[in-house]
C-alpha positions in Angstrom: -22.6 3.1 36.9 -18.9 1.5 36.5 -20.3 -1.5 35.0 -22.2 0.5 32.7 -19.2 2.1 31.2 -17.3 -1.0 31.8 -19.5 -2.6 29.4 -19.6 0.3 26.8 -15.9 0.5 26.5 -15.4 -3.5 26.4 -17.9 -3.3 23.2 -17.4 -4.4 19.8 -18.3 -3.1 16.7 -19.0 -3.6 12.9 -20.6 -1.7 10.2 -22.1 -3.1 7.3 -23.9 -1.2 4.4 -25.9 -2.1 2.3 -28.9 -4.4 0.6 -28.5 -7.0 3.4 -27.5 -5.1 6.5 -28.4 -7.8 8.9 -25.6 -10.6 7.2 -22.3 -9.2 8.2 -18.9 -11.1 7.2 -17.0 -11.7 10.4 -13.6 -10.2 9.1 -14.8 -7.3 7.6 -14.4 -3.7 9.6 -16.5 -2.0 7.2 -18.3 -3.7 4.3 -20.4 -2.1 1.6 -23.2 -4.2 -0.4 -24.4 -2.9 -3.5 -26.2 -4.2 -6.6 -26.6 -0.8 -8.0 -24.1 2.0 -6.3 -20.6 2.1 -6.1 -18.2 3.5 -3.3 -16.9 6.6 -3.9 -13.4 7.5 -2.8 -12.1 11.0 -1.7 -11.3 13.2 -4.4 -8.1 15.1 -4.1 -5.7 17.4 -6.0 -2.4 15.4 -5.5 0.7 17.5 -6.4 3.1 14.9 -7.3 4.0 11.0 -6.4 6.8 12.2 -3.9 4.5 15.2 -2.1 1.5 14.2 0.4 -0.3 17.5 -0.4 -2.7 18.0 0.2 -2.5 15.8 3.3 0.6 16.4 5.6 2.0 13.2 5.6 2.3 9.8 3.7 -0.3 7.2 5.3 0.6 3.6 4.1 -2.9 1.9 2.9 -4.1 5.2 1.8 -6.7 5.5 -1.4 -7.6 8.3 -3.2 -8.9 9.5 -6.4 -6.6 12.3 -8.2 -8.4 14.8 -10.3 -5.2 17.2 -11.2 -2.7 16.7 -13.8 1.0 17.7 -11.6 4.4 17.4 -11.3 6.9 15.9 -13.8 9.1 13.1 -15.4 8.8 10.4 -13.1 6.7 12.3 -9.9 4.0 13.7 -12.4 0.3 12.5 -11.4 -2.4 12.2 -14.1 -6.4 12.3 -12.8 -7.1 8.4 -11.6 -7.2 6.5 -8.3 -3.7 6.2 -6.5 -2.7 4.7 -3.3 0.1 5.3 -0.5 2.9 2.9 0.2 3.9 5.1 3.2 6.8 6.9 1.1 4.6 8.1 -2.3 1.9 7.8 -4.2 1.5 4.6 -6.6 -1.4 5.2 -9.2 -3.0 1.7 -10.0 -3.6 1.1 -13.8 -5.3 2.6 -16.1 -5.4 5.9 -17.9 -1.8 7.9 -18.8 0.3 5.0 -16.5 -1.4 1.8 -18.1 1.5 -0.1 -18.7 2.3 0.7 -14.9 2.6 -2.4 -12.9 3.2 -3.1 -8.8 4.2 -6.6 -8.2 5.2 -7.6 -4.7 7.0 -10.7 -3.4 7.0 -11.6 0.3 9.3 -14.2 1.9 10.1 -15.3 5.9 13.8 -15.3 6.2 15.9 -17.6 7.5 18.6 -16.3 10.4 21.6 -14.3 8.6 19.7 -14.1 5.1 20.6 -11.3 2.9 19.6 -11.7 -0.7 15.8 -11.8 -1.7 15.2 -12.6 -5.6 12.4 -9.3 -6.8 9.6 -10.2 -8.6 10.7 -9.7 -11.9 14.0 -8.5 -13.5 15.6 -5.2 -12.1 15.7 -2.1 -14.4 16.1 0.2 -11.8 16.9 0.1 -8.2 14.7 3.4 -7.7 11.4 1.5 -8.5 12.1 -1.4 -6.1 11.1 -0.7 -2.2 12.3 -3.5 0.3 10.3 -4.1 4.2 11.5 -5.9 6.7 8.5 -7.0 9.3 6.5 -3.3 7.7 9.7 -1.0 8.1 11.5 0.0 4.7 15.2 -1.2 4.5 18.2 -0.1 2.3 19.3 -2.4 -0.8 21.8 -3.3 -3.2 21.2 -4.9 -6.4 23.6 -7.8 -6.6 22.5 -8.8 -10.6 19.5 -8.7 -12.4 17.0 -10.5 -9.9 18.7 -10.5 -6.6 18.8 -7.8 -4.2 20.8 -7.9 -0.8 19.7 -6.3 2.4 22.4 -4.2 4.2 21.7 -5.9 7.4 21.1 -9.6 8.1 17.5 -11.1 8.9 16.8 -12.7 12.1 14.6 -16.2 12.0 11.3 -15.9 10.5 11.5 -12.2 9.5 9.2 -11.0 7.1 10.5 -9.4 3.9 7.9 -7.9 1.5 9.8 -6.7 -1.9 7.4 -4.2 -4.0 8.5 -3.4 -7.5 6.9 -0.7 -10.0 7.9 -2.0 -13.5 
């Protein structure tokens, strides 16, 4: 009976949908196959970029599709597919936003490092959201494509820069 379980808990699994169920890419969690359907994301009413209603928090990696028009200025959210950076919601091209873009720029640091260049010239600070190894981090702009990091990197940190222009 204990190596019965033993063996049930040790297992490993995959899921694959599709045309060809029985061909399963090795790296894949989860993969869909298709010649004739498409995947269809959860449809929400989001409230704004800054809110995570109708969920209660922010999950970084998170897609949905958006089907209200909300919110205002800069936090307003237009019907289209968004996704979560942990902190808001980013809505990915298209539609209302389609000049909208998210470019990110990742770099290993070397010990005592402070100033990353962004990906492209800053226009404002508000747009630009720095990790260090996955955690966000406070910056200062020092000129038009440097930021500095308010605390020093550590050998072979990972920074990851993402910037909404």
């Amino acid at each position: 009976m204990i190596f019965i379980i033993g063996s049930v808990t040790s297992g490993y699994a995959q899921v694959k949908i599709g045309d060809n169920p029985t061909v399963i890419n090795p790296n894949s969690l989860l993969e869909l196959e298709s010649n004739m359907k498409g995947l269809l994301l959860p449809r929400l009413n989001l409230l704004s970029t800054n809110n995570p209603a109708p969920m209660t928090v922010f999950v970084e990696g998170m897609f949905v599709y958006n089907l209200a028009v909300n919110g205002a200025a800069d936090t307003a959210v237009s019907p289209g597919l968004y996704y979560c950076d942990g902190v808001k919601w980013i809505r990915l091209g298209g539609g209302q936003n389609n000049a909208t873009q998210v470019l990110k720029t990742e770099y290993t640091a070397t010990a005592g490092q402070l100033q990353f260049q962004t990906p492209a010239g800053i226009t404002d600070m508000n747009k630009i959201t720095v990790y260090r190894n996955g955690i966000i981090i406070n910056s200062i702009q020092v000129n038009v494509n440097t930021i500095a990091t308010e605390v020093s990197c550590i050998q072979n940190d990972n920074i990851k820069i993402v910037q909404i222009l």
